[in-house]
C-alpha positions as a printed Julia matrix, in Angstrom:
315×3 Matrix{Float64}:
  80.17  142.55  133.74
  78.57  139.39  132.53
  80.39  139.39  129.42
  83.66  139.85  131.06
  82.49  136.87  133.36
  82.5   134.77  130.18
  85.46  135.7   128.59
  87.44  134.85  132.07
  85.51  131.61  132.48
  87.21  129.49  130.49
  90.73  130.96  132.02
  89.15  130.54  135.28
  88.25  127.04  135.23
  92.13  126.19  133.73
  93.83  127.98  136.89
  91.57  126.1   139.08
  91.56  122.57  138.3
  95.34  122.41  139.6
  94.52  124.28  142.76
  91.67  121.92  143.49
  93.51  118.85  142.94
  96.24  119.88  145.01
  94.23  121.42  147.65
  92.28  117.45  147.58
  95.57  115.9   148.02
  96.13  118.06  151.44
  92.72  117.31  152.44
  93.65  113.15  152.84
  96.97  114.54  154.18
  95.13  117.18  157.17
  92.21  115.03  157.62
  94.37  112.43  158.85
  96.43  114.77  161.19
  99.17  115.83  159.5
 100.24  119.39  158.47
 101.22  119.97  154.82
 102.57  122.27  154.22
 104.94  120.63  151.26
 102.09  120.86  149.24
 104.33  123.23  146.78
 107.56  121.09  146.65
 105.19  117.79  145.98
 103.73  120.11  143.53
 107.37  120.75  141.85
 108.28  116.74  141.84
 104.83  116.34  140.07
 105.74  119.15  137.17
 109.55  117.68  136.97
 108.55  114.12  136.64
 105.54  114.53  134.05
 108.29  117.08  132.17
 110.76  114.97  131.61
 109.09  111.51  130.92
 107.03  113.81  128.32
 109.88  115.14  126.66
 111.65  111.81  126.81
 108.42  110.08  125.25
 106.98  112.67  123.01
 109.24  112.09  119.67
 108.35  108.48  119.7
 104.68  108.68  121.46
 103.31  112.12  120.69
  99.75  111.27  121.4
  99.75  109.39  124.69
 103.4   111.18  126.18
 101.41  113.26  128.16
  99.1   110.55  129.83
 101.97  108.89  130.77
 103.55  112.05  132.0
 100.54  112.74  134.01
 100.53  109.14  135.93
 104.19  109.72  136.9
 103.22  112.62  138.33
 101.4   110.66  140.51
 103.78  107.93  141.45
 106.48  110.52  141.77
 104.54  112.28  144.53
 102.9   109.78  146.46
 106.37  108.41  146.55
 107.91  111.72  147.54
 105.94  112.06  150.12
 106.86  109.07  152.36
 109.86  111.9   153.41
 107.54  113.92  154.97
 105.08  110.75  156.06
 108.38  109.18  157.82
 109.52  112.34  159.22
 106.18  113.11  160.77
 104.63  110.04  161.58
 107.39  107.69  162.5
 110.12  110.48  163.84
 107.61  112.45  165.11
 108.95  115.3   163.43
 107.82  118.8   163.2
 105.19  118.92  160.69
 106.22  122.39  159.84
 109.66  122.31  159.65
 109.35  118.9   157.91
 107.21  120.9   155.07
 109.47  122.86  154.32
 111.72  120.92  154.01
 110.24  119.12  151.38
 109.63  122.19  149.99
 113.22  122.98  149.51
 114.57  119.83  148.81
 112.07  119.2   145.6
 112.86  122.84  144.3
 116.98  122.36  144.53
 116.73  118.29  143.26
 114.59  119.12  140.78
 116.59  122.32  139.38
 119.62  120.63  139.96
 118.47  117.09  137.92
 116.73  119.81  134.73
 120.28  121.23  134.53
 122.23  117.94  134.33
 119.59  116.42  131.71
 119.08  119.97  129.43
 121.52  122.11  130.53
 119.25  125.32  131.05
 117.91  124.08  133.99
 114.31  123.8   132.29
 112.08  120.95  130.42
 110.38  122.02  127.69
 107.66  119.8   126.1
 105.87  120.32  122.55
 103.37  118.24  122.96
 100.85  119.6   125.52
  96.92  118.66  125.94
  94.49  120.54  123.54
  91.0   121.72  124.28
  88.35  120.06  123.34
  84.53  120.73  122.48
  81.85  118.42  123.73
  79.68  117.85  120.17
  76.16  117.71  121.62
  76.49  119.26  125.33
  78.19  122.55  124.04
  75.23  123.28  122.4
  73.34  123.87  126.11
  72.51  127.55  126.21
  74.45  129.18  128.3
  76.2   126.36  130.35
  76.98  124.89  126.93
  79.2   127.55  126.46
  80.84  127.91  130.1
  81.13  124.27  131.02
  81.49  122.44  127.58
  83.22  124.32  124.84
  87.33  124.21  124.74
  87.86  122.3   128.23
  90.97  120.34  129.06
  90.23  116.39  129.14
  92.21  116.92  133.1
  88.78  119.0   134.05
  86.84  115.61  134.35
  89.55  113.93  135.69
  89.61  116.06  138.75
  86.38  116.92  138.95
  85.56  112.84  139.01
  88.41  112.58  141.46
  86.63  115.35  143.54
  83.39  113.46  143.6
  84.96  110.29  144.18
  86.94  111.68  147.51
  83.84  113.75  149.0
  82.21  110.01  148.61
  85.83  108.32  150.06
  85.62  110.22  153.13
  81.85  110.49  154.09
  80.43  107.15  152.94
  83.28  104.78  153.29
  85.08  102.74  156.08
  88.18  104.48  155.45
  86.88  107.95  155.24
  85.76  107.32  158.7
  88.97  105.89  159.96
  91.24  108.94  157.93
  88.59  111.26  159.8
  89.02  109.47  163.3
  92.45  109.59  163.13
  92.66  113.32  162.15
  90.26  114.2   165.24
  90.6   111.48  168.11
  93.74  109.02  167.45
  93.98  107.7   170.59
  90.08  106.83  170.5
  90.58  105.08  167.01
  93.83  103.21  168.61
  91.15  102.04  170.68
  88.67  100.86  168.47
  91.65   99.09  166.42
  92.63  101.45  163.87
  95.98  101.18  162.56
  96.58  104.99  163.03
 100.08  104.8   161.56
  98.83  103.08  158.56
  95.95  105.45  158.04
  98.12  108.43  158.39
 100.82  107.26  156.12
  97.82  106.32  153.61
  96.53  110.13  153.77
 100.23  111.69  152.96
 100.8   109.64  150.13
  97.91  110.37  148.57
  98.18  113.77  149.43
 101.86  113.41  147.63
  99.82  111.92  144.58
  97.15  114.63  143.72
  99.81  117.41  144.42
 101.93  115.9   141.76
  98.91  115.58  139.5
  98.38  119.33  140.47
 101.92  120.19  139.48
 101.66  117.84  136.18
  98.4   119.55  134.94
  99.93  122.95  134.89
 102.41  121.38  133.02
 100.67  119.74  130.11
  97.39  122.78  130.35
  98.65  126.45  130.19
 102.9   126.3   131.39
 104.58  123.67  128.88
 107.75  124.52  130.51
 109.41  123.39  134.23
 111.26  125.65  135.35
 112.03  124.82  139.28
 108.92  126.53  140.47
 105.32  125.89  141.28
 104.69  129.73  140.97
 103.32  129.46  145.1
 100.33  127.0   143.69
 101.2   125.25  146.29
 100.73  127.63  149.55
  97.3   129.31  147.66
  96.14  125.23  147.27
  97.36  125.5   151.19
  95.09  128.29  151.8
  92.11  127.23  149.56
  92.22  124.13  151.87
  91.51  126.34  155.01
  89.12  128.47  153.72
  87.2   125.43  152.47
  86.82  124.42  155.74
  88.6   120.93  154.88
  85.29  119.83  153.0
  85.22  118.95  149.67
  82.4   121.49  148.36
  84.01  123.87  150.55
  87.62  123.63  148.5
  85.89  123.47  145.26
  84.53  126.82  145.88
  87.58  128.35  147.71
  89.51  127.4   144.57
  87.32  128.54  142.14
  87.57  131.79  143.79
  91.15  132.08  143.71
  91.22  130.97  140.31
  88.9   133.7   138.93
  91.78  136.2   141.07
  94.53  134.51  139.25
  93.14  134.5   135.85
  92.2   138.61  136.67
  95.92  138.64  137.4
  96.84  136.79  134.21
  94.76  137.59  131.54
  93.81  141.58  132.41
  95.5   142.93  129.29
  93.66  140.92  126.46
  90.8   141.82  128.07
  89.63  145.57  127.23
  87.31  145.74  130.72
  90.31  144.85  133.08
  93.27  146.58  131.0
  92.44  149.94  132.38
  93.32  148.69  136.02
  96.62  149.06  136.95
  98.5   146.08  136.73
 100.7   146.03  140.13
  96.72  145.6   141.96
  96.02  142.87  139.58
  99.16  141.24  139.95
  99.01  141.22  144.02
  95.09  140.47  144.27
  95.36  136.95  144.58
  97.8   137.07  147.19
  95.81  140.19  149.01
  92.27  137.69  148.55
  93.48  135.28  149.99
  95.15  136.78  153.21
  91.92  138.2   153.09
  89.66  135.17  152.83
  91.86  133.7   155.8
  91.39  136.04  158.4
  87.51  136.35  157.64
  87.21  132.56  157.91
  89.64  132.04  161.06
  86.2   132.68  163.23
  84.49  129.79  161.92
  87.59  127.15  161.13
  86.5   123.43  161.86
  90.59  122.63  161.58
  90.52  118.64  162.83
  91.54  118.78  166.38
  94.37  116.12  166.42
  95.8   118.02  163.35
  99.93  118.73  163.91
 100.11  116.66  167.1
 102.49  113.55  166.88
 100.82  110.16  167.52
 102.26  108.43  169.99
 100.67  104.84  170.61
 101.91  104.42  174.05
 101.12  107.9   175.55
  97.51  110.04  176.05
């Protein structure tokens, strides 16, 4: 079992990292009050937009293309996102409906703007990132091995990004206000806290790590849009409520998922897992995680102003 452990680890860690990035970009987003649920479609505008300014870039800038892919990614999304902000926050839209929407729009804009540019409707790029080994940490034992050897340069971005937001929301002014404003708006109105502001803050940089989400699949393992997030988005979604909306909390609901993705993914190279039919292994993320939802419904600490308009002159 332990060997199987390793050989999945470094699998493991590559299906997480976008999970956990996207599931920290609907953190800012729900902590603030408003439902995402267009965590997916975000997720598509970040995988389109790093796509295609790689494959534009790549002949002429084959070693940086895919850092500049990646921070498109992020200005595509955060900038996406001001349709769902301005829907929800200003029309006081449905949150839900409004998520889907974005949903639907990125996947049919996006499809529709790959066919125009290649004519198959997909992007493909050549020039993806390649693992690395760190010289003197790999040579840890054990955690050498796990942590170390033949990890994507994107790990430690996220993982930095991940401590940096756990410290944004719990030791900062503005992790206070996001947090006020996702529990008691009107009491922050009151205390002179731009709620609006705040709240449009949170989405867009919950548009911003889901397209840094959807641009890391991209440039890691896919190396191909193709109009679809694959449902990253929804199982970032659900990693966010079984975390509990805490940071440690998503970084272990994601890592979970990710080991029942990469069991899904990688079974048959792997002697141990090839003997179990495929059809369980294909469905056991999906069957976890509907799973891990209704065993953690009992103890959700969902912020209580989360999906209810803001309304400055009403209580």
């Amino acid at each position: 079992m332990w060997l199987v452990f390793v050989q999945i680890f470094p699998y493991a860690v590559t299906y997480t990292i976008p999970l956990l990035i996207t599931a920290l970009g609907g953190l800012f987003s729900e902590r603030s009050g408003i439902v995402n649920i267009g965590l997916e479609g975000l997720m598509v505008i970040g995988m389109f937009t790093s796509a295609l300014v790689i494959y534009t870039l790549e002949p002429v800038y084959p070693g940086t293309a895919v850092w500049f892919g990646l921070m498109a990614a992020v200005i595509a999304g955060s900038l996406f996102s001001l349709l769902h902000a301005f829907a929800c926050i200003t029309l006081n839209a449905n949150q839900v409906i409004s998520g889907i929407a974005i949903n639907m729009i990125a996947g049919a804009l996006t499809t529709y703007l790959a066919r125009n540019i290649t004519g198959s409707g997909n992007i493909l790029i050549v020039h993806s990132l390649s693992r690395k080994t760190i010289p003197v940490l790999s040579q840890i034992p054990l955690v050498g091995r796990l942590f170390f050897t033949q990890t994507y340069a994107t790990t430690w971005v996220v993982l930095a990004i991940l401590a940096l937001s756990s410290f944004v929301l719990y030791k900062t002014v503005f992790g206070l206000r996001l947090r006020a404003c996702g529990e008691h708006p009107h009491a922050a109105d009151s205390a002179g806290i731009n709620v609006y502001l705040i709240r449009y803050i949170g989405v867009m940089l919950s548009g911003a790590l889901a397209g840094l989400g959807g641009a890391i699949v991209i440039v890691t393992y896919s190396g191909e849009f193709s109009g679809t997030a694959s449902g990253l988005g929804f199982l970032a979604l659900a990693a966010l409520i079984f975390g509990q909306w805490k940071p440690a909390g998503i970084l272990a609901a994601t890592f979970f998922f990710g080991i029942a993705s990469t069991v899904a993914n990688v079974s048959q190279v792997i002697p141990a897992l090839a003997v179990i039919p495929g059809i369980i292994l294909k469905t056991s993320p999906y069957i976890l995680t509907l799973f891990a939802l209704v065993l953690s419904s009992k103890f959700s600490q969902v912020p209580k102003a989360l999906g209810e308009p803001y309304d400055k002159g009403k209580r």
